[in-house]
VEXTIFI-75043 format. One record per residue (C-alpha): x, y, z; residue number from 1. Coordinates in steps of 0.1 Angstrom, whole numbers, padded with zeros to 4 digits. Example, Ala and Ser with C-alpha at 12.3 -4.5 7.8 and 13.67 -1.06 7.14 Angstrom:
2
c1, c2, c3, guro
0123, -0045, 0078, 1
0137, -0011, 0071, 2
REM end
This chain:
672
c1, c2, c3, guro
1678, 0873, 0890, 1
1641, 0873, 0896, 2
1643, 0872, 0936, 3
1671, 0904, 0932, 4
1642, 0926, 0913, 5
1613, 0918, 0933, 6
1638, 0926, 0960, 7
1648, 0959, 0943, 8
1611, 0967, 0935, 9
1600, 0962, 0970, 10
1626, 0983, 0986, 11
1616, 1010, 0962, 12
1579, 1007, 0965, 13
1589, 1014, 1007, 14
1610, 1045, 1002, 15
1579, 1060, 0983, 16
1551, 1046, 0999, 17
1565, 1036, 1032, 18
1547, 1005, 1056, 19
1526, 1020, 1084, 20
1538, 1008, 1116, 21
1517, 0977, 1127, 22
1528, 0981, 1160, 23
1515, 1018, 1167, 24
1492, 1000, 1198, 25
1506, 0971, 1220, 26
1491, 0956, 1250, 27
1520, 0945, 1276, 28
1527, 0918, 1296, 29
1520, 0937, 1332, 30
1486, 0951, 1314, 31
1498, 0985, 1305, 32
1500, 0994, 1266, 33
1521, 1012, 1242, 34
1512, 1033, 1215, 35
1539, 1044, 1187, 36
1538, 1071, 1162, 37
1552, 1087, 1133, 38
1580, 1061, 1128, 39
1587, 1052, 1160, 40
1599, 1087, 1168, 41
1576, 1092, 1196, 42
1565, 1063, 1226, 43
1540, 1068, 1251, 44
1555, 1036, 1270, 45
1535, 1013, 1296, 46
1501, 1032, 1297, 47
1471, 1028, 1315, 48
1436, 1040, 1328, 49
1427, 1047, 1362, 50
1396, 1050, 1376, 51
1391, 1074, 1408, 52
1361, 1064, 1431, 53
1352, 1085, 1458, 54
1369, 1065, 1488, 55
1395, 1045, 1466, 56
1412, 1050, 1429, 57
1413, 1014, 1407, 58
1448, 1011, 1396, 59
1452, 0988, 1366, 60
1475, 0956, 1375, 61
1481, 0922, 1370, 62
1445, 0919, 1388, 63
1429, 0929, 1363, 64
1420, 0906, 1332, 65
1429, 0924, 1305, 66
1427, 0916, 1264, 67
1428, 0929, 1233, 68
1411, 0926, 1208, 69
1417, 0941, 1176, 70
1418, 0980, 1183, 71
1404, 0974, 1216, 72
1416, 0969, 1249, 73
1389, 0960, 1273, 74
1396, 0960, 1315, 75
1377, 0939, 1337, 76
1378, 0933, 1376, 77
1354, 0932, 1400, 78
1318, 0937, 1377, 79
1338, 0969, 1364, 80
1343, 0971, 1325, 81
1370, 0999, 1312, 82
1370, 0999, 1276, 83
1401, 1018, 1258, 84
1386, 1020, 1221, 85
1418, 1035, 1198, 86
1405, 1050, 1165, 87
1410, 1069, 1135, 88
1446, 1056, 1139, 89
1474, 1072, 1115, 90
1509, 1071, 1110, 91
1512, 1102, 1136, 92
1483, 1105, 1155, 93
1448, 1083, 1167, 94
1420, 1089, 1191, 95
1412, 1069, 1225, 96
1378, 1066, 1235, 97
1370, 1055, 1268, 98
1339, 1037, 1281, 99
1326, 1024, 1320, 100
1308, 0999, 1322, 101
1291, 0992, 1358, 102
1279, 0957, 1363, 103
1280, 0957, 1398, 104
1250, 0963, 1422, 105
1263, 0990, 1437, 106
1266, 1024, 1421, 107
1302, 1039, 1410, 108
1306, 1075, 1428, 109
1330, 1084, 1402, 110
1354, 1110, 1407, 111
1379, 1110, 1381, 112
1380, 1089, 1342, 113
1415, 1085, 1331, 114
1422, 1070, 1297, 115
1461, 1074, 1299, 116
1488, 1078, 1325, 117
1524, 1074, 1315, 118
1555, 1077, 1335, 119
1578, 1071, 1298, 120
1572, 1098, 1271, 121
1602, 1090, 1242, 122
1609, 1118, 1217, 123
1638, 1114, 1192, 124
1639, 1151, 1197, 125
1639, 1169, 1227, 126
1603, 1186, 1238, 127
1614, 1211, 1260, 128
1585, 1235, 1260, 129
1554, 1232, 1276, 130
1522, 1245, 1262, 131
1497, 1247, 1290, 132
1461, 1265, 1289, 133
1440, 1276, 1322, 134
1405, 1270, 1324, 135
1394, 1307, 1331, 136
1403, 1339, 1316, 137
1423, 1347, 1341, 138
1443, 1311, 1344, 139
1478, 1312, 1335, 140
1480, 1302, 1298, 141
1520, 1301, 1289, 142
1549, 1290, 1271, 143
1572, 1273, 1294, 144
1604, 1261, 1297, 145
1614, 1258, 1327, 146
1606, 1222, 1350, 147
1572, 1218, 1362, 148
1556, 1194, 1389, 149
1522, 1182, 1385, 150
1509, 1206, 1363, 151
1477, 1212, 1357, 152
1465, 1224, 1320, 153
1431, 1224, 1312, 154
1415, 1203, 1276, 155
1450, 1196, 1263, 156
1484, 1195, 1269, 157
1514, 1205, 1242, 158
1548, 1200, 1236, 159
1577, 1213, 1212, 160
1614, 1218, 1205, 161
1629, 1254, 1203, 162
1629, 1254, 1166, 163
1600, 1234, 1149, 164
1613, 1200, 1142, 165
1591, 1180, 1165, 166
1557, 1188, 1186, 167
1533, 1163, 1202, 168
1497, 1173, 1219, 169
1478, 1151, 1241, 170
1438, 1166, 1241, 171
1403, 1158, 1242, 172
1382, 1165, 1209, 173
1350, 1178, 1228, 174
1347, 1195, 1261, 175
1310, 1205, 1264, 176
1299, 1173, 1291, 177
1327, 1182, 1320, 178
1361, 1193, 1326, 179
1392, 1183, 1310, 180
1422, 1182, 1327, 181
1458, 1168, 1318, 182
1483, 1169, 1350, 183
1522, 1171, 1335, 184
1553, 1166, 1348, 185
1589, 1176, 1333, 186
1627, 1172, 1341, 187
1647, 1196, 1316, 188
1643, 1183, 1283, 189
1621, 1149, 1292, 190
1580, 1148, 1298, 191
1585, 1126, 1332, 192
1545, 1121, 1333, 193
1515, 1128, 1316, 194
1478, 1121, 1333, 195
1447, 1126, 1309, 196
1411, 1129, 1330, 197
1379, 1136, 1331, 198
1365, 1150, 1360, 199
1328, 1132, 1370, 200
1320, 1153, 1402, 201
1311, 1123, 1418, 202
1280, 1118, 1399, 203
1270, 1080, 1403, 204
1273, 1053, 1377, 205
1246, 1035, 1382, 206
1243, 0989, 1377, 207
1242, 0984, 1344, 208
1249, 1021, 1332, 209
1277, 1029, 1305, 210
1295, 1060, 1306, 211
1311, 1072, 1278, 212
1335, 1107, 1281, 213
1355, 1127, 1252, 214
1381, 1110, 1229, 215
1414, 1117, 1236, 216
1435, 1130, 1202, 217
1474, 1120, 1206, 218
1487, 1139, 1176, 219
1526, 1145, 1167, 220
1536, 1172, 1138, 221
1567, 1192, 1132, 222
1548, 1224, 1139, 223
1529, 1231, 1171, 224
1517, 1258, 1157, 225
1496, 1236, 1132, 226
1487, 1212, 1152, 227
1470, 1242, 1176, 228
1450, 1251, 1145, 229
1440, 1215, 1136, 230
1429, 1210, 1168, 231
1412, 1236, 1172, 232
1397, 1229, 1137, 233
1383, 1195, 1157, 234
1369, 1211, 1188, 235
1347, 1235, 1165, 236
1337, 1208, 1146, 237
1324, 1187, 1170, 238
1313, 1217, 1198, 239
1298, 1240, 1177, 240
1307, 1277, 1162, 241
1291, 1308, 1155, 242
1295, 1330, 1123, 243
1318, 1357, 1127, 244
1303, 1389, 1136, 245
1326, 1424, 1117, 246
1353, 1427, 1142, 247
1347, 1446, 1175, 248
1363, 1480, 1175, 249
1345, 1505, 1204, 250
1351, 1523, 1238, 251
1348, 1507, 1272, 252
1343, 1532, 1304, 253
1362, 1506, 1325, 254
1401, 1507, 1325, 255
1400, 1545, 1331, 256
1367, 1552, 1352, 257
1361, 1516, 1372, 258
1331, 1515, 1391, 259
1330, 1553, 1390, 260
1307, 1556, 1355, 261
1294, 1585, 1365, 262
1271, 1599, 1331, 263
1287, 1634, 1330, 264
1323, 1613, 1323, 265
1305, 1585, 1299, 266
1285, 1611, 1277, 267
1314, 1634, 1276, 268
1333, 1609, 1258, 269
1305, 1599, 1240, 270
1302, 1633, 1224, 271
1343, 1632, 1215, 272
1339, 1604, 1194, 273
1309, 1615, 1174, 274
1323, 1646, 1169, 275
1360, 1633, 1161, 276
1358, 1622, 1119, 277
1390, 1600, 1130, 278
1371, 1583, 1161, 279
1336, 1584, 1149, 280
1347, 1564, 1117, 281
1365, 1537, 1137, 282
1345, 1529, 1171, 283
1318, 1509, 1165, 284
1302, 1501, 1201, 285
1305, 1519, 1230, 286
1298, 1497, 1261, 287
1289, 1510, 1295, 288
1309, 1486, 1323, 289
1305, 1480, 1360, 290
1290, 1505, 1379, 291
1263, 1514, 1359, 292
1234, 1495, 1388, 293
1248, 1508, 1417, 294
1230, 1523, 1444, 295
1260, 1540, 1461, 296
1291, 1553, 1447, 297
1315, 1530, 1470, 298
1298, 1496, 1462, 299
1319, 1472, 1445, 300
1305, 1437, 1443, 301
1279, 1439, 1468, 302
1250, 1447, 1447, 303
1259, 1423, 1416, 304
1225, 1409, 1403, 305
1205, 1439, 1414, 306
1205, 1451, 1375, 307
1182, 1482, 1373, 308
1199, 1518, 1366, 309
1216, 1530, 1394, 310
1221, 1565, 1411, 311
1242, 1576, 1383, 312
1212, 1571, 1354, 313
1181, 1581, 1368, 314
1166, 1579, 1332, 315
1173, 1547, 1329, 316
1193, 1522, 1306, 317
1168, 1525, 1277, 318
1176, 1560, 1275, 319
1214, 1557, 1274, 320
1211, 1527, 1250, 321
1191, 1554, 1224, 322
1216, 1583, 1230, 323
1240, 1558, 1219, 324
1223, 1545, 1189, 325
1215, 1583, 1179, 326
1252, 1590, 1175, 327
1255, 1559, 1156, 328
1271, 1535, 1180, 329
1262, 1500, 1192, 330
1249, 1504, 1227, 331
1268, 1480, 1251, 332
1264, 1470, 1287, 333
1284, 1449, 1313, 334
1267, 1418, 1334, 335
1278, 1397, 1358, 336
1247, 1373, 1357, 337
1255, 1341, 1377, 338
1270, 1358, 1408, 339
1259, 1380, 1433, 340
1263, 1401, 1458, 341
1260, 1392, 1492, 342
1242, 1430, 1499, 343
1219, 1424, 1470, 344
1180, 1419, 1468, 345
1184, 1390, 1447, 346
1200, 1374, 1475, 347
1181, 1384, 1499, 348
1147, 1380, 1481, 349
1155, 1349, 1454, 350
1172, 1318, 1482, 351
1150, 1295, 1459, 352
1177, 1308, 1433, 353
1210, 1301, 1449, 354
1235, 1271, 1451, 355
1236, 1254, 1485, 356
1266, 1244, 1506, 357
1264, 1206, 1510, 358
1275, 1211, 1551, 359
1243, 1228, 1564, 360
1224, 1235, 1530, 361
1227, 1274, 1534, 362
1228, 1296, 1504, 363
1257, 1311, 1489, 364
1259, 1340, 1460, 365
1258, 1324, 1431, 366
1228, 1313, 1409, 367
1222, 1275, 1407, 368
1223, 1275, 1368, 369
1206, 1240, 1363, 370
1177, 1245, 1377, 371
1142, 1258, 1362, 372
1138, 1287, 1378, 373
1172, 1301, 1370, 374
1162, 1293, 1335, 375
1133, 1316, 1341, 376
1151, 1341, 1356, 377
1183, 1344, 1332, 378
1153, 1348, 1302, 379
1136, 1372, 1320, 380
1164, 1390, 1332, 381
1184, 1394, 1295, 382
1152, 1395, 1275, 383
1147, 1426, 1294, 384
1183, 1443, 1288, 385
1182, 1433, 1251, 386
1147, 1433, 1244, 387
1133, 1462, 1265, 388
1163, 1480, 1265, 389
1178, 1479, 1235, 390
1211, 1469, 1240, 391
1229, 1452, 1215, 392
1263, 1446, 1225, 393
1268, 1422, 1258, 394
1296, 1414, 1279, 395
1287, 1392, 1308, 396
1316, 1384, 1331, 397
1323, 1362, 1360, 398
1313, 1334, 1343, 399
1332, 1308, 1362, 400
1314, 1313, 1392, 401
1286, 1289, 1377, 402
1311, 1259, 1377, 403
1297, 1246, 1414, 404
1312, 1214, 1416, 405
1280, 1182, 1424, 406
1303, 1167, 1447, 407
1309, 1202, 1470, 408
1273, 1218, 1464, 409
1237, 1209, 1460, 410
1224, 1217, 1428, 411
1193, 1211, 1414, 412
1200, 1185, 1385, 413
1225, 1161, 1407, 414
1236, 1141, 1381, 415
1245, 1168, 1354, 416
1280, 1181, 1358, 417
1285, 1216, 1364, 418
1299, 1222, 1326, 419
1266, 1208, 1312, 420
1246, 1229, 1331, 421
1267, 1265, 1329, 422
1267, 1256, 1287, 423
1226, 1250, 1294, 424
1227, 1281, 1310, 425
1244, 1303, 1278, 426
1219, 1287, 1258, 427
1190, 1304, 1280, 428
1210, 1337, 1276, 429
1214, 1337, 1237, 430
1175, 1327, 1233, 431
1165, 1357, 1253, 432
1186, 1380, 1237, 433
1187, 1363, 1199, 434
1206, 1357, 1173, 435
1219, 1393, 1164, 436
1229, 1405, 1201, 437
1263, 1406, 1204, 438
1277, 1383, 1234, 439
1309, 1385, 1249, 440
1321, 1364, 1278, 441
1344, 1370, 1303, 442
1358, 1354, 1334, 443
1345, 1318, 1315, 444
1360, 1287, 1316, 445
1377, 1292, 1282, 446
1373, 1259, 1261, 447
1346, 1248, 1278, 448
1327, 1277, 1261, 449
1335, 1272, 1224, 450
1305, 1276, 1201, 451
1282, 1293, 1222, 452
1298, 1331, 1226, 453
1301, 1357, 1194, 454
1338, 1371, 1211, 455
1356, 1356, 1246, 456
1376, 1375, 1269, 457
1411, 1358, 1267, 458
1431, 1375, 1281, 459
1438, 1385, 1322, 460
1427, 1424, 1337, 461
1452, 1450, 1323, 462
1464, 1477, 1334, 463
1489, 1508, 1327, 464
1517, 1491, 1343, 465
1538, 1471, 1321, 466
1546, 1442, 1348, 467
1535, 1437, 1385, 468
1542, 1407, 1404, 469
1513, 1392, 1426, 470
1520, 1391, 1460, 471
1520, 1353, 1460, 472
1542, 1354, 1427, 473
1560, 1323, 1438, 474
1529, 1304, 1432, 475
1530, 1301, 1394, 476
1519, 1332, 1383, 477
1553, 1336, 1360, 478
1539, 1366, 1342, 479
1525, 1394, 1368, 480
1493, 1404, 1377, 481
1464, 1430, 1362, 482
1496, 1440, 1337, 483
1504, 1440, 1302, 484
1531, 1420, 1300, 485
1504, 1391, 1315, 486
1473, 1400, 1289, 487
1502, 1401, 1257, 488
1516, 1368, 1270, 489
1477, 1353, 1270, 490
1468, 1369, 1235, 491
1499, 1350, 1218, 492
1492, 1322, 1235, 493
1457, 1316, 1229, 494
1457, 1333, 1192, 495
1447, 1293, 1183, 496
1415, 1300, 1190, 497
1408, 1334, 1173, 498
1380, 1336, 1146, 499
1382, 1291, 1148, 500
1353, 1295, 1180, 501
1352, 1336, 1182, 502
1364, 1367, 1180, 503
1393, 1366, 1207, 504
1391, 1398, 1231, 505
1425, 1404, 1248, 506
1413, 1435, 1267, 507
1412, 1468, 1264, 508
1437, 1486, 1248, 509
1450, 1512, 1269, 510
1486, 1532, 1259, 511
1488, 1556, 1284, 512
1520, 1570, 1303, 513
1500, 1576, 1331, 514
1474, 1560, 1359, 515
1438, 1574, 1359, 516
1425, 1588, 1395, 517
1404, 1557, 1395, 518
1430, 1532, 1383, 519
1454, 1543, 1409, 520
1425, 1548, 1437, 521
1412, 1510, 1431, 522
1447, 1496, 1429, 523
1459, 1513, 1465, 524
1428, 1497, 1478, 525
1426, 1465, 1463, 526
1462, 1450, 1460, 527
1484, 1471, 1488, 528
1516, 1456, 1477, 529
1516, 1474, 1443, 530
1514, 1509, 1466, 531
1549, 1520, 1461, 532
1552, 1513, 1418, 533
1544, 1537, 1393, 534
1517, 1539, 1366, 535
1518, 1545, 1331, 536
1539, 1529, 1303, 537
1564, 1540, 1281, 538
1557, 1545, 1242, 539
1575, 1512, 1238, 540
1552, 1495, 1259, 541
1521, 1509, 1250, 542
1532, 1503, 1213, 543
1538, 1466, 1220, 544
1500, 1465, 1233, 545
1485, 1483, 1207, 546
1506, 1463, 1177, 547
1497, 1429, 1194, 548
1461, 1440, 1200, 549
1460, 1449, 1160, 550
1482, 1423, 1145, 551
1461, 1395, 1159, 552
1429, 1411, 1148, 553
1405, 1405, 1174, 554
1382, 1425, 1195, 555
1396, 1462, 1203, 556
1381, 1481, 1230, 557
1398, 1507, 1243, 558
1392, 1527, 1279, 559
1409, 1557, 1281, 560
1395, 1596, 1287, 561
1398, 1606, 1250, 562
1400, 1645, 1256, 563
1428, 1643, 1278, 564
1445, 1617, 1258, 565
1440, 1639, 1226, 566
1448, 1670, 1243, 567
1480, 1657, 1264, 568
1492, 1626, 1243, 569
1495, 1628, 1207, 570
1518, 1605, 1206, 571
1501, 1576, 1228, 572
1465, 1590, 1209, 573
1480, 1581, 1172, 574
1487, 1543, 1184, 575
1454, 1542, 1193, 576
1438, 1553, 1162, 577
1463, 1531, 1141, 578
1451, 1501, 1157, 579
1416, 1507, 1143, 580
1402, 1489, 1124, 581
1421, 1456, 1133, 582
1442, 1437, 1108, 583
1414, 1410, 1091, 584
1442, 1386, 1079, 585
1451, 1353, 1093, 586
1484, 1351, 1108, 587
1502, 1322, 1132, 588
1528, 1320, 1155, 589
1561, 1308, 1140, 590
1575, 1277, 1152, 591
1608, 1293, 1169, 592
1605, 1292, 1209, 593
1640, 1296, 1218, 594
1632, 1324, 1239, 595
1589, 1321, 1251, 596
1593, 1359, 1260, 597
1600, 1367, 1221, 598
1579, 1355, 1197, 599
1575, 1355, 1160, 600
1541, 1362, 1142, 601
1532, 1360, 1103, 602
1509, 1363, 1080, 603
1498, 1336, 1063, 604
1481, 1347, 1033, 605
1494, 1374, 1005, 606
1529, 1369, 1000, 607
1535, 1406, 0986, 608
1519, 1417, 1014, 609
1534, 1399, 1040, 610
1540, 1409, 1077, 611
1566, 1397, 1102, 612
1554, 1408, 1135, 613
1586, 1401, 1165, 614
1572, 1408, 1201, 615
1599, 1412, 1224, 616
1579, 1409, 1258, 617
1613, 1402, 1280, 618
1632, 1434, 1300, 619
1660, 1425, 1281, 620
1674, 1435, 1245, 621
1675, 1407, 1221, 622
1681, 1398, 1189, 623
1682, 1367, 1163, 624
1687, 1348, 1134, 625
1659, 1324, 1123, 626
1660, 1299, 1094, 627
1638, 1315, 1071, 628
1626, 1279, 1064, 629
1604, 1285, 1093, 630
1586, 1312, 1079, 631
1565, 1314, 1052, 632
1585, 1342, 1038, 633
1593, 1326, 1000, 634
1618, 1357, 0989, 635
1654, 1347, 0990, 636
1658, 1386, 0993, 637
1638, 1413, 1010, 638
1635, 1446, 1024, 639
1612, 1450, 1056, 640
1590, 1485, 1067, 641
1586, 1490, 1098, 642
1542, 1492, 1098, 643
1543, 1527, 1119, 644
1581, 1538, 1126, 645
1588, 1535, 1091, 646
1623, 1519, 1099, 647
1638, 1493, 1073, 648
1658, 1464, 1074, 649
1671, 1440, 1046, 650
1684, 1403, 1037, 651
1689, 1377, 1017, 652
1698, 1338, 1018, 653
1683, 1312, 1040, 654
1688, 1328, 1077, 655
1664, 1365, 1086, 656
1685, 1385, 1107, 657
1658, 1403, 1128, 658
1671, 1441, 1139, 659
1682, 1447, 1176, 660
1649, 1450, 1199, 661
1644, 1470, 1228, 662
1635, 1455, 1260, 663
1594, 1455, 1261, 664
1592, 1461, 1218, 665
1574, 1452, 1189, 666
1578, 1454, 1151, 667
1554, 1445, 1125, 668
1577, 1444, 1095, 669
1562, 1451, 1061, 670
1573, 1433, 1029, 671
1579, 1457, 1001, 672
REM end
């Protein structure tokens, strides 16, 4: 009788307070390990580093003496120590941090660090979708569903089902000393492989030097879209993060005028908003782009660096900074600091300034951010356009082309990877300019960037074409090229980040129905292929920009010529007004991926004022029916407002029946 209740008691103690798995980490007989989570519901079976020299990689074998001790699971062959430390370990997640140790004589050219590499990823539900981010702005960031072969997705990699039940995410908690990469590999509904690195540049390890790189964070959760947010929640904890600045609403002269920012154009849409009560109350900044330096009107690139006023502003950037400020606006101005053009005096004049190729030790156009007198130069250089200048609002772009790899360049600080120096580098920028400048990057290596910019470009070029394939679309680029359909698909996809490291800046908004003489002029000459396909988007289109652009609240700068927009396009002219100021409320992806082209948004605050935003990004009509379990919608019964077409829809019970959507739509659906 006594055995039978502590029996009884014990098996109800368990169903409330249930055992943690003692087995979450197991070292194996042929040296790889094991790690289990949440209940045995995931496996990441038969594990192991890999270390990648530069002449040879160290595969972990039977060669290898290998123990475990504790939480610990320590390498050795050869006076080489690899140290897999597993912390902070939980029911459903724990950290691996990885140590080398040389002990050799010799120094360790290392290429690559790799804490895991599994060929057996076991789900009790099937994770077939693939969340993968680029490193730049540009970089493909999706949603995919479709089977990928050695995939490459920068700081983490993430996994779901269709409708919220399971999600895993492999990623490393701080990316500020190098790159971060995780190579993937799926079959249908199966991860086939997974490869976490870190990428050394072939700086030497030297005898008796320890190397330690960025934990890596193996996290399961029903909801991906959570554990996007708590991860991103980590990396702002441990890389830094900048008060949010009032969001960015303003004018931009380039998606409409391109290089050709000539004043009579800039100042004539400068007076239209100060003298427009339903303009001048919503743009804040109006920000002068490319072209602005040149010395002829058919330059391009070539002068990039050469940053005194051009042809076009003979008076000089101090003077267009005041007219700006006198009509109320914050005076903005477009950069490209770290690259140059190959025309340019700062090419020709500053060599001691530029990386060199590691074959013959010429210089290429690009500044060699780690050394001292690019240090000197980048304070001198933004101390003058904030300082001197007045300009209050930055946006420096091209950013990647500071990543110059140790192992393909010479740089002046060998042995500091090219992250380390290019996040030295932003440092130099935001002491010259201060505290209060706004800085915007663009063309940056996205996570690699976190606490040191006020708003990041996340999104790829737009422009008033809906969709255009790249003419080498069978390479991966899924979504099109200098299109909307691309810069919506990045803004969902990288709405994680927004107001957790910045103010996310998707692009301008432009809602056009038709192509700018510039727009179309630059296209024809740059990308030939697109020749024969027409600008301008329909309202549905241009609605689905302008809705995304507002619903997720970040930066909105639009580029258009306001007169004619007013004058020709009332309709197109209301969206953009409506989308200023930008909604202020948190929202979240819902956890329903059934279909990556059409995605559900929320609200995650007010429940009487809650939103339901749909985005049907696909060229095909759609509609369905989501368990409103997902959702954070608490009503059993509703009726939904349509935000600016004033349509309705109702329900009731556990399932939201979403209304028929066009091909290329949007809906932001009101609760009233």
């Amino acid at each position: 009788m006594i055995k039978m209740y502590f029996l009884i008691k014990y098996f109800v103690f368990t169903s409330l307070f249930p055992v943690q798995n003692k087995q979450q980490l197991q070292l194996n007989a042929d040296n790889t390990y094991t790690i289990t989570l949440d209940d045995n519901s995931v496996k990441i079976r038969n594990a192991y580093p890999l270390l990648y020299l530069s002449n040879k990689v160290l595969k972990i074998d039977t060669s290898w003496v290998a123990t475990k001790i504790g939480k610990r699971i320590n390498y050795v062959k050869d006076n080489i120590s690899i140290s897999l430390n597993f912390e902070n370990i939980k029911a459903s997640s724990l950290e691996i941090a990885t140590s080398i140790e040389n002990k050799s004589k010799t120094p360790l050219k290392i290429s690559y660090i790799s804490p895991l590499n599994s060929k057996s990823i076991v789900s009790d539900v099937p994770l077939n979708r693939y969340l993968k981010e680029g490193e730049l702005t540009w970089s493909q960031t999706a949603l995919l569903k479709k089977n990928v072969s050695k995939d490459i997705s920068t700081s983490f990699a993430a996994f779901t089902n269709t409708v919220g039940k399971k999600a895993l995410l492999f990623g490393f908690t701080n990316l500020s000393d190098a790159r971060y990469e995780l190579e993937v590999t799926t079959k249908e509904s199966v991860i086939s492989s997974i490869s976490a690195r870190c990428d050394r540049e072939l700086i030497p390890l030297n005898e008796g030097e320890t190397i330690k790189i960025s934990n890596l964070k193996i996290i399961v959760d029903k909801s991906l879209s959570t554990l996007m947010s708590d991860y991103a929640d980590l990396l702002s904890q441990n890389m830094g993060y900048r008060n949010p600045k009032p969001s960015v609403t303003g004018w931009s002269s380039w998606y409409y005028y391109y290089t050709h920012a000539e004043r009579e154009y800039i100042y004539q849409n400068l007076e239209t908003i100060s003298s427009t009560p339903k303009l001048s109350e919503r743009v804040k900044v109006f920000q002068l782009d490319d072209g602005w330096f040149q010395t002829d009107a058919n330059q391009l690139h070539e002068t990039f660096g050469d940053y005194e006023s051009g042809f076009r502003y003979p008076e000089g950037m101090k003077k267009f900074a005041n007219n700006v400020k006198k009509e109320g606006l914050v005076p903005g101005l477009w950069v490209a600091p770290f690259l140059n053009g190959k025309k340019s005096k700062l090419f020709k004049n500053r060599p001691d300034l530029m990386v060199l190729k590691r074959k013959d030790s010429t210089p290429i156009n690009v500044i060699d951010v780690s050394s001292k007198q690019s240090e000197q130069y980048l304070t001198k250089l933004f101390s003058k356009l904030s300082k001197d200048w007045g300009i209050e609002y930055l946006k420096i772009d091209f950013l990647g082309a500071a990543l110059k790899r140790n192992d393909r360049y010479i740089r002046a600080k060998p042995n500091a990877t090219s992250i380390q120096s290019y996040r030295k580098s932003i440092d130099v920028i935001r002491n010259a300019i201060g505290e209060d400048t706004y800085l915007l990057g663009c063309g940056a290596p996205i996570t690699a960037s976190i606490g040191l910019f006020d708003g990041m470009r996340i999104g790829h070029d737009i422009s008033t074409r809906y969709f255009m394939h790249h003419k080498d679309s069978l390479k991966g680029r899924d979504y099109g090229f200098i299109s909307v359909k691309l810069g919506a698909n990045q803004t969902i996809w990288r709405h994680w980040m927004q107001r957790k490291f910045w103010q996310n800046d998707p692009d301008c908004l432009v809602v056009r129905d038709y192509g700018g003489p510039f727009e179309v002029k630059r296209h024809n000459e740059l990308f030939p292929w697109t020749r024969n396909k027409p600008f301008g988007l329909s309202f549905n289109e241009a609605k689905l920009w302008s809705d995304l652009i507002w619903f997720t609240g970040g930066v909105n700068m639009m580029s258009t010529d306001l007169e004619k927009l007013i004058n020709t396009s009332p309709d197109r002219y209301k969206l953009l007004l409506e989308s200023m100021p930008v909604n202020e409320r948190s929202v979240c992806w819902v956890d329903w991926y059934v279909e990556p082209d059409f995605t559900i948004m929320e609200t995650t605050d007010d429940q009487e004022n809650y939103m339901l935003a749909v985005f049907n990004r696909s060229d095909n009509e759609l509609s369905f029916e989501i368990p409103r379990e997902l959702t954070r919608l608490k009503k059993t019964s509703w009726e939904f407002k349509e935000r600016l077409l004033k349509e309705n829809f109702k329900g009731k019970g556990d399932k939201i029946k979403l209304p028929k959507m066009p091909p290329r739509s949007s809906k932001i659906w009101v609760l009233h």
